[in-house]
C-alpha positions in Angstrom: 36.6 106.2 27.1 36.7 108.2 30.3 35.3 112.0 30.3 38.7 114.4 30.0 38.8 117.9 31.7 42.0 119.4 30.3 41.3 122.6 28.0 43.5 125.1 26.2 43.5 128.4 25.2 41.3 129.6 21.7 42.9 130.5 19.2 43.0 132.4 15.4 43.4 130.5 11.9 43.4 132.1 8.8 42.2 130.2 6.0 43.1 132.1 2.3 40.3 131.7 -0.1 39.6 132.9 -4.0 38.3 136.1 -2.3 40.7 136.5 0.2 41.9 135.6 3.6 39.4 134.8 5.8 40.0 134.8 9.8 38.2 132.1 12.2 38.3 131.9 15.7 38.9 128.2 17.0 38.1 127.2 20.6 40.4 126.0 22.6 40.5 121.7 22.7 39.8 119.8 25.2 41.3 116.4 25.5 42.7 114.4 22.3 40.6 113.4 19.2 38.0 110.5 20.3 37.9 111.7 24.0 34.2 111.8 25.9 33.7 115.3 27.7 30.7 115.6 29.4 29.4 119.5 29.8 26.8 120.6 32.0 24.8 123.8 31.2 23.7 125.4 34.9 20.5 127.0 35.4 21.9 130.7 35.3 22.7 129.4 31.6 20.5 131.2 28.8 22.0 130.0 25.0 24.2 127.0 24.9 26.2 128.5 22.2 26.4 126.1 19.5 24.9 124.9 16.2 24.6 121.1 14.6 25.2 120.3 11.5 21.9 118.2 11.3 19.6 117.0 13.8 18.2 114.3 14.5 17.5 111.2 14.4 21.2 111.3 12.0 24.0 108.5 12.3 25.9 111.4 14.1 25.6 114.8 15.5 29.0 117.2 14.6 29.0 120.7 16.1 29.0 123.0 13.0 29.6 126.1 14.9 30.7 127.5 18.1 29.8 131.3 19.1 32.4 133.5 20.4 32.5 134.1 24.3 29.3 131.4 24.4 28.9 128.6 27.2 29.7 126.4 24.3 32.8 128.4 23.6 34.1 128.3 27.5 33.8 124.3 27.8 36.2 124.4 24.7 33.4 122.4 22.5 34.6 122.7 19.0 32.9 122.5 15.2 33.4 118.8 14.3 32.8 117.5 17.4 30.1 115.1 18.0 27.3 115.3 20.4 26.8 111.7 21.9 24.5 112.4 24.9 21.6 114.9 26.0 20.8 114.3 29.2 21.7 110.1 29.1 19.7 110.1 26.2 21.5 109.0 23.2 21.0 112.4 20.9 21.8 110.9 17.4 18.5 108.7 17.6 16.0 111.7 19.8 13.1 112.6 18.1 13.8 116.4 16.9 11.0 118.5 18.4 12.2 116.5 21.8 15.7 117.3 21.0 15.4 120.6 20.4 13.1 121.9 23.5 15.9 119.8 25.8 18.7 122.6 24.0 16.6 125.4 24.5 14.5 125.2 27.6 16.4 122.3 29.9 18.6 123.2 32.5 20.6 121.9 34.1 21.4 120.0 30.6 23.8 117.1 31.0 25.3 116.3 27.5 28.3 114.3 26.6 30.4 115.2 23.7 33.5 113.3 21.3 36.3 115.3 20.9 36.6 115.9 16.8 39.5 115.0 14.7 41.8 117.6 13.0 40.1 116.0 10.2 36.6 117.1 11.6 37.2 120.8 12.5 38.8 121.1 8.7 35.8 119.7 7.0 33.4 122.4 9.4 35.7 125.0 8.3 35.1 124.5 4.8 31.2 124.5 4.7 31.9 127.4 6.7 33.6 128.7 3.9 31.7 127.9 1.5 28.6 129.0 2.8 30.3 132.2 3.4 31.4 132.4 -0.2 27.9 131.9 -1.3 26.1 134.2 0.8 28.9 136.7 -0.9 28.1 135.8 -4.6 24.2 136.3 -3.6 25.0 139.5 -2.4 26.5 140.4 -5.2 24.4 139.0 -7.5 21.7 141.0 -6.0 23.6 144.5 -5.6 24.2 144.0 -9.7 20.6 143.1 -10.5 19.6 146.6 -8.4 22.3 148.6 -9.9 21.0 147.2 -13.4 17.5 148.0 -12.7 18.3 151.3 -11.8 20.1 151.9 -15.0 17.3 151.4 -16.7 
């Protein structure tokens, strides 16, 4: 598996949901499902731009989410995507306080990436979703209780 360079331009879904459409803002790919991309974050870079799904020591690392017009965002890395490398260091077995303060503080930060499957960004998307949905229904749940309380 040789790193890959090509990228494409982002792009708008629109996933419908029992509360309505919902819009999400994909990054553009880079490379084909199973490629290695390697990223390096310069020192002028602040936040990488990206969450995990879990940290580790995990099996695998997938990229849960990608912030808009991030340094994530502009190397094209994508939610389902999994982080292989931090710095030559395999990142699925790093001890976590390690992992983290590399992330945060390290730069330049080499890290090596396998592009997701279709399969993969879908299955982001939906705990996305649903996360969404159930920050929603708490909200909800909440404004009700207060309007109740007030009632009374």
């Amino acid at each position: 598996d040789q790193p890959s360079d090509a990228s494409t331009q982002p792009s708008k879904i629109r996933f419908v949901t029992p509360d309505g459409a919902i819009n999400a803002w994909v990054p553009g790919r880079r490379g084909q499902p199973g490629d290695h991309v390697v990223i390096t974050a310069q020192e002028d870079v602040g936040t990488l731009g990206f969450r995990l799904l879990d940290f580790p020591p995990q099996p695998v690392l997938k990229v849960f989410k990608v912030d808009r017009n991030s340094f994530a965002s502009l190397q094209n890395l994508c939610p389902g995507d999994h982080l292989l490398t931090v710095d030559e260091q395999d990142a699925p077995s790093m001890k976590m306080k390690k992992f983290t303060r590399m992330l945060k503080n390290k730069r330049p930060l080499k890290f090596e990436v396998k592009v997701g499957t279709a399969e993969d960004l879908a299955t982001m998307y939906a705990i996305q979703i649903q996360a969404r949905a159930r920050g929603i229904l708490a909200r909800r749940r909440v404004q009700q209780l207060q309007d109740a309380k007030k009632k009374t």
